[in-house]
Short mmCIF file of the C-alpha atoms (twelve columns), coordinates in Angstrom:
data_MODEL
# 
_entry.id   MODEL 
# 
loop_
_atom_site.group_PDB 
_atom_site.id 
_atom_site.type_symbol 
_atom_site.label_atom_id 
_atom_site.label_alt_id 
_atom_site.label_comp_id 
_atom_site.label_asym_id 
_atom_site.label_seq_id 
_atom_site.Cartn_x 
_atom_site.Cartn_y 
_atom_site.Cartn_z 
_atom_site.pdbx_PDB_model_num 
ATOM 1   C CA . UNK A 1   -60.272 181.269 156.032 1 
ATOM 2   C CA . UNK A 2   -61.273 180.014 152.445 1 
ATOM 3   C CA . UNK A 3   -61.646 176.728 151.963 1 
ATOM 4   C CA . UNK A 4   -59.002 175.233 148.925 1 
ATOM 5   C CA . UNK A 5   -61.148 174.519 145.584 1 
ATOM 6   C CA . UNK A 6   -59.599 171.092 145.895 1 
ATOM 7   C CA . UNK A 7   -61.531 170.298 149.061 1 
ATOM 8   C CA . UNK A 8   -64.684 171.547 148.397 1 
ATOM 9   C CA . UNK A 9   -64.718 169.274 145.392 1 
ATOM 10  C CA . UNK A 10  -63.057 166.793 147.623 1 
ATOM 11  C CA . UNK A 11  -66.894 167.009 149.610 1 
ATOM 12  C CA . UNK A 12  -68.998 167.093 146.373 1 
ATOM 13  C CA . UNK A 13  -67.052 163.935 144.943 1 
ATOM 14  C CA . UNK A 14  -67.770 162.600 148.583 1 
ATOM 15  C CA . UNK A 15  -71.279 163.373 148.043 1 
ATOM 16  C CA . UNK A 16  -71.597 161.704 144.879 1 
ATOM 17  C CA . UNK A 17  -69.780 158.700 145.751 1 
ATOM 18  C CA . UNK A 18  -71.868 157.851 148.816 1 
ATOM 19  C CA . UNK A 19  -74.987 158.545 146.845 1 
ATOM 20  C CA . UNK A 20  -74.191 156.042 144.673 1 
ATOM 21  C CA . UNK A 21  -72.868 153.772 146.367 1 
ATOM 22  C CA . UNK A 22  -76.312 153.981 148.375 1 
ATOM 23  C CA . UNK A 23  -78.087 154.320 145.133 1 
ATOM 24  C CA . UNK A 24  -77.048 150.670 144.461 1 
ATOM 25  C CA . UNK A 25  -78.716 149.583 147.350 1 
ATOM 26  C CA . UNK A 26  -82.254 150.914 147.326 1 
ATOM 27  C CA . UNK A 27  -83.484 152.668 144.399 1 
ATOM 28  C CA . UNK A 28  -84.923 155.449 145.751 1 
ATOM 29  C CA . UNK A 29  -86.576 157.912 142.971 1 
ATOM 30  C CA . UNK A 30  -86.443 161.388 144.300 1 
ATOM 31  C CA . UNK A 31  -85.567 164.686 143.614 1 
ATOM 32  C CA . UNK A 32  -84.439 168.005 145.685 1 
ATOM 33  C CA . UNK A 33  -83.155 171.328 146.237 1 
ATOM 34  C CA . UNK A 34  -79.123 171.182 147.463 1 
ATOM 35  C CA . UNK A 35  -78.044 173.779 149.300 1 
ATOM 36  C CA . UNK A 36  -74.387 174.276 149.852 1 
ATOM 37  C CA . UNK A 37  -71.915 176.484 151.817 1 
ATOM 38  C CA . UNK A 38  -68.791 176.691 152.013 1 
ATOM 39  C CA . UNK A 39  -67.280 179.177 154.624 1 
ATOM 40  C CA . UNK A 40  -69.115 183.052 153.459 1 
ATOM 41  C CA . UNK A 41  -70.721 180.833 150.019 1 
ATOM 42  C CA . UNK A 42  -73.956 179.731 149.865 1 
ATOM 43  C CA . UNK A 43  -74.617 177.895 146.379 1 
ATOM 44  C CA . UNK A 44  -77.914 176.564 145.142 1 
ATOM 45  C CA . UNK A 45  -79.197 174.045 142.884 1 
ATOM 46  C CA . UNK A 46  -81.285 170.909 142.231 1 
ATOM 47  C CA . UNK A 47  -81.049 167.110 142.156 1 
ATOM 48  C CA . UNK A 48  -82.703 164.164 141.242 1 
ATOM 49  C CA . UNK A 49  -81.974 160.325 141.699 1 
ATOM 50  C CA . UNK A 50  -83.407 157.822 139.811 1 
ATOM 51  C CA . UNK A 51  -82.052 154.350 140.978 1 
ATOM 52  C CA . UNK A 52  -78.223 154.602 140.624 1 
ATOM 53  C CA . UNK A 53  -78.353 157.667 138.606 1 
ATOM 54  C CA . UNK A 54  -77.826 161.044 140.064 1 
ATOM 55  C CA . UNK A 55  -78.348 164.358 138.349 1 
ATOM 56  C CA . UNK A 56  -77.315 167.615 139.758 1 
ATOM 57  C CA . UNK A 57  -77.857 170.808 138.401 1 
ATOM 58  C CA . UNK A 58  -76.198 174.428 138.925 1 
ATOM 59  C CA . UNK A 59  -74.442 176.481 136.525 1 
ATOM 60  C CA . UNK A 60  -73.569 173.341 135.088 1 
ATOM 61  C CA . UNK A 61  -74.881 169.835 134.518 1 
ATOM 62  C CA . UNK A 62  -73.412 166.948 136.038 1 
ATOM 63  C CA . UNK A 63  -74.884 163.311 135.222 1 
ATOM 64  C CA . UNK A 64  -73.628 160.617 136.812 1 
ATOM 65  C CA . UNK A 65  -74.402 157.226 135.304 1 
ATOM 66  C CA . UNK A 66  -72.694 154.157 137.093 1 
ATOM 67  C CA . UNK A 67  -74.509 152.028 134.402 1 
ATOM 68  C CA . UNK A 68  -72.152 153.060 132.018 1 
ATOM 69  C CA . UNK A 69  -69.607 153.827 134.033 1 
ATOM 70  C CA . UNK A 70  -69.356 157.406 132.743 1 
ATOM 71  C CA . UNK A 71  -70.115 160.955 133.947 1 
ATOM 72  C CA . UNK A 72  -71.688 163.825 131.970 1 
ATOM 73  C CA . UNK A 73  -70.688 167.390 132.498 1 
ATOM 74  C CA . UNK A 74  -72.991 169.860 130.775 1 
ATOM 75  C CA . UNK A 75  -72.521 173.121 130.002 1 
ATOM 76  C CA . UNK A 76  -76.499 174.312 129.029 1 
ATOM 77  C CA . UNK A 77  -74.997 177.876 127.880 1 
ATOM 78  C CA . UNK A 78  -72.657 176.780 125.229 1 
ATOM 79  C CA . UNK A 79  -74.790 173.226 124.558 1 
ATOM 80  C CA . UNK A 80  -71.363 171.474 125.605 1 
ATOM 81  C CA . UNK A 81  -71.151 168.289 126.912 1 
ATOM 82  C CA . UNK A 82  -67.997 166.949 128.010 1 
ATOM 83  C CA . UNK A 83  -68.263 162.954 128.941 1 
ATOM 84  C CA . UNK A 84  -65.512 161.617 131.937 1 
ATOM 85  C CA . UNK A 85  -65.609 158.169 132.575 1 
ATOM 86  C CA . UNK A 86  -64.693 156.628 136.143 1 
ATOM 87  C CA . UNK A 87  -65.320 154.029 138.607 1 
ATOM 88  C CA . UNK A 88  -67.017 154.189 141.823 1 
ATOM 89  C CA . UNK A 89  -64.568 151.869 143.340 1 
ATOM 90  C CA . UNK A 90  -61.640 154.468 141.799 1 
ATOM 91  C CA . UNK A 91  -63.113 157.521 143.918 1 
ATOM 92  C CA . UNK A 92  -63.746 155.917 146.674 1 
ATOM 93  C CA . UNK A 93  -60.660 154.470 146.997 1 
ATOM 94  C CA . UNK A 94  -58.897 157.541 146.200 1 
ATOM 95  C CA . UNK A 95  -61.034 159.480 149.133 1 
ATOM 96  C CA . UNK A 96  -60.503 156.498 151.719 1 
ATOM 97  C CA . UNK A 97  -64.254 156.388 151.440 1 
ATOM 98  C CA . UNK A 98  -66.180 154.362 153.897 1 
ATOM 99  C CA . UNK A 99  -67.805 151.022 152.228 1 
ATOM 100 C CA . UNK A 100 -71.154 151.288 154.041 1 
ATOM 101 C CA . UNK A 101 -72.600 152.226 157.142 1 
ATOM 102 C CA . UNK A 102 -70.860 149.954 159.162 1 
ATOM 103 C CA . UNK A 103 -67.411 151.439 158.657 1 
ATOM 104 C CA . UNK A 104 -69.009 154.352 160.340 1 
ATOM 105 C CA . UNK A 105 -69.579 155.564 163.558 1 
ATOM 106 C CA . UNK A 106 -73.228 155.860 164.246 1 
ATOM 107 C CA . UNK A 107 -74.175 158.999 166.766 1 
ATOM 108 C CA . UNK A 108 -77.595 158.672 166.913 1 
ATOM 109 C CA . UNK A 109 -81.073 159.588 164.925 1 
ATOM 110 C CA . UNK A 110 -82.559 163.016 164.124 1 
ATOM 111 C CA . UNK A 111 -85.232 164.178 161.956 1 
ATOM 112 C CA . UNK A 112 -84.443 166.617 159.280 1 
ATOM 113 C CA . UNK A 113 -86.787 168.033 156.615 1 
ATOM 114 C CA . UNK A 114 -89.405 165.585 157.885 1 
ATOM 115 C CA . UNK A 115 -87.146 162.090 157.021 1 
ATOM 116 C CA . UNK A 116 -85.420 160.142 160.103 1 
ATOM 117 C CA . UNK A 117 -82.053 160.009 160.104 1 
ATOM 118 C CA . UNK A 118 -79.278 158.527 161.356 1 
ATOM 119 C CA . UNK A 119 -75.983 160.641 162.175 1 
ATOM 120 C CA . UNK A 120 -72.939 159.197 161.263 1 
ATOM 121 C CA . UNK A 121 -69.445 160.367 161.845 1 
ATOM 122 C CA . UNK A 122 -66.512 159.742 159.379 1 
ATOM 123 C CA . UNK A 123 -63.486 161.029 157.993 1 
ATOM 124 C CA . UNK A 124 -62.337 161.682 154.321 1 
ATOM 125 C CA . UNK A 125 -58.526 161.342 153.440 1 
ATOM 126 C CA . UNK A 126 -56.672 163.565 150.923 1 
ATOM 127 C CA . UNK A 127 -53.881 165.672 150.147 1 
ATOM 128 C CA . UNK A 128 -52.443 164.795 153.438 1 
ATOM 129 C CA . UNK A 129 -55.353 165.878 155.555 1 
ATOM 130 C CA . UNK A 130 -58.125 164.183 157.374 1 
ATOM 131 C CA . UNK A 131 -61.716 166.234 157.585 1 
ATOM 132 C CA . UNK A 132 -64.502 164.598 160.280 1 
ATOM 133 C CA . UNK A 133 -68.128 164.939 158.849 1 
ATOM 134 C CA . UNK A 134 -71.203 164.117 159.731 1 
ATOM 135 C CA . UNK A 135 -73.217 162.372 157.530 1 
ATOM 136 C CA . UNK A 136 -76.999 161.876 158.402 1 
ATOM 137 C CA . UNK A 137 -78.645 159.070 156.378 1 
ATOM 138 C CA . UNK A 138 -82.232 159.070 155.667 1 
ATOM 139 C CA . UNK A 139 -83.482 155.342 156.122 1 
ATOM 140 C CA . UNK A 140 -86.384 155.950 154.070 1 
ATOM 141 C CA . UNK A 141 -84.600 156.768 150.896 1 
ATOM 142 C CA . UNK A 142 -81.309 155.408 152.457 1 
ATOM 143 C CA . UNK A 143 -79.401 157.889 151.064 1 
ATOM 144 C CA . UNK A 144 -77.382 160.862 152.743 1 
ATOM 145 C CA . UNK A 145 -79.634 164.203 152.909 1 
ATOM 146 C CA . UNK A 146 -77.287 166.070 155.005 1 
ATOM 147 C CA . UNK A 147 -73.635 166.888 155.243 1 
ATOM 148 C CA . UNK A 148 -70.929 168.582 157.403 1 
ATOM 149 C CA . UNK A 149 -68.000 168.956 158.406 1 
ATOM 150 C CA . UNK A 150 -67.019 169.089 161.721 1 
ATOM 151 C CA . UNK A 151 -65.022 172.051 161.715 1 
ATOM 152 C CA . UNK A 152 -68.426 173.777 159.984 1 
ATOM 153 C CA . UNK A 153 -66.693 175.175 156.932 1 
ATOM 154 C CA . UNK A 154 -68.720 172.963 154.800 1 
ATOM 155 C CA . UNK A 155 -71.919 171.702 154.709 1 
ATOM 156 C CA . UNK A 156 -74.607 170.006 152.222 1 
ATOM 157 C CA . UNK A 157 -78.441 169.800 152.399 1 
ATOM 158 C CA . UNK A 158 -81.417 168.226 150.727 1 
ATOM 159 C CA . UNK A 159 -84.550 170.054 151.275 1 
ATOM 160 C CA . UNK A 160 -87.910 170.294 149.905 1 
ATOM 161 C CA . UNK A 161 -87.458 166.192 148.549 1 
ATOM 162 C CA . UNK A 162 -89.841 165.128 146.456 1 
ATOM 163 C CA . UNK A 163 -90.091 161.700 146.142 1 
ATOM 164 C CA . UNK A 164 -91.018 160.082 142.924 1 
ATOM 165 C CA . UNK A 165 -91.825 161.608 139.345 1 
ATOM 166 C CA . UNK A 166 -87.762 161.562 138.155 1 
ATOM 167 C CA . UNK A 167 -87.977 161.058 134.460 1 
ATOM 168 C CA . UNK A 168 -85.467 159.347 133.024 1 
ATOM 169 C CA . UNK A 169 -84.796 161.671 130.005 1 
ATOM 170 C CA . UNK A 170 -83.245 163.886 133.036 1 
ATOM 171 C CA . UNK A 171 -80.353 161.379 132.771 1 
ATOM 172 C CA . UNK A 172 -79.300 161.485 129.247 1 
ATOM 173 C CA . UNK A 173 -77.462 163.942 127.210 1 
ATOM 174 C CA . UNK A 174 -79.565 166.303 125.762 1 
ATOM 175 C CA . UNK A 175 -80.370 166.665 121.800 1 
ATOM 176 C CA . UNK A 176 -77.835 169.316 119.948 1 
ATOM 177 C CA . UNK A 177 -75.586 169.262 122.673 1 
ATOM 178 C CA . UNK A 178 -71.495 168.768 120.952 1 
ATOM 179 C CA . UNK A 179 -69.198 166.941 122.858 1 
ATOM 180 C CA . UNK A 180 -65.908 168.382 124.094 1 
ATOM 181 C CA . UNK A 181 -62.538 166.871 124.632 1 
ATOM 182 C CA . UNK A 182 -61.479 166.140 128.480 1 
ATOM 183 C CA . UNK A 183 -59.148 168.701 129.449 1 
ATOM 184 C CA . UNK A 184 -55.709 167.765 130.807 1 
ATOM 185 C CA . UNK A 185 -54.972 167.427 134.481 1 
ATOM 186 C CA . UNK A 186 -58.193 165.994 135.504 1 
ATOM 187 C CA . UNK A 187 -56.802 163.194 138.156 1 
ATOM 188 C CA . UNK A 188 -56.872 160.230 136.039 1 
ATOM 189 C CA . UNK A 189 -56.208 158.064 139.447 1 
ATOM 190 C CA . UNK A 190 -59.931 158.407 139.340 1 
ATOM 191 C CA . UNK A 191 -61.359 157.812 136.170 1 
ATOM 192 C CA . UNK A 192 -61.152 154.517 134.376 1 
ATOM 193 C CA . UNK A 193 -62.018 153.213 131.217 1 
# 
């Protein structure tokens, strides 16, 4: 069974709201390689933190800078850069996301990729369902490094962290890139000027 497009980025905007949310918390400087899947999928790609900003790079670009309360979407190919902004407080609102740690149910401490961890268990809200994941929290970098769902039909990895050595260029728009207009029908119940 595939899993709907809506979901998956249901888990990525997940992701990249707890991130941030963390982000605020400790500034941890790091980059990574993600690894994704998604039932059969396996996608690839990097990312790098920098305080609260979050880069995350595939076939696209995505910036995320809660400073300015805007997100970049790049699109290196076609030196496109279309700019979305939104509030933290919007998405995770709009995902019933947990606040913080506490709001969570804590199943215990593993190590993975060399960082101790604890395991959390939580659900995310939308479109009339609820998915249980697993969230395990480095307390080094006090971020999430792994993902899943309970079910196993999606999960999310950091491996081979490195920490420090994020330049900050990484989180500005690149030079010659044109901006593009935001298409219509991207959930505005998230995004806020």
């Amino acid at each position: 069974m595939k899993l709907p497009g809506r979901l998956i980025r249901g888990f990525v905007a997940l992701s990249l709201a707890w991130c941030l949310q963390a982000g605020a918390v400790l500034a941890a400087d790091f980059s990574a390689q993600v690894i994704t899947k998604t039932d059969s999928q396996e996608t690839r790609g990097k990312v790098f933190f920098q305080g609260d900003k979050m880069r995350q790079e595939g076939e696209t670009i995505n910036i995320a800078r809660p400073d300015r309360r805007v997100m970049w979407m790049l699109v290196p190919s076609m030196k496109m850069v279309m700019e979305v902004p939104f509030s933290l407080s919007d998405l995770g609102q709009a995902m019933a996301l947990p606040k913080d740690k506490s709001q969570m149910k804590l199943l215990g401490t593993e190590l993975v990729n060399g960082y101790e961890t604890e395991k959390f268990e939580t659900a995310m809200k939308g479109n009339g369902k609820t998915v249980k994941l697993h969230l395990w929290i480095a307390k080094k970098l006090d971020k999430p490094i792994k993902m899943a769902s309970e079910d196993g039909k999606f999960s999310m990895e950091y491996r081979e962290i490195k920490e420090g050595g994020v330049s900050a260029d990484l989180f500005e728009i690149p030079a010659g890139y044109q901006k593009m207009t935001m298409p219509q029908g991207v959930p505005q119940g998230l995004l806020r000027k």
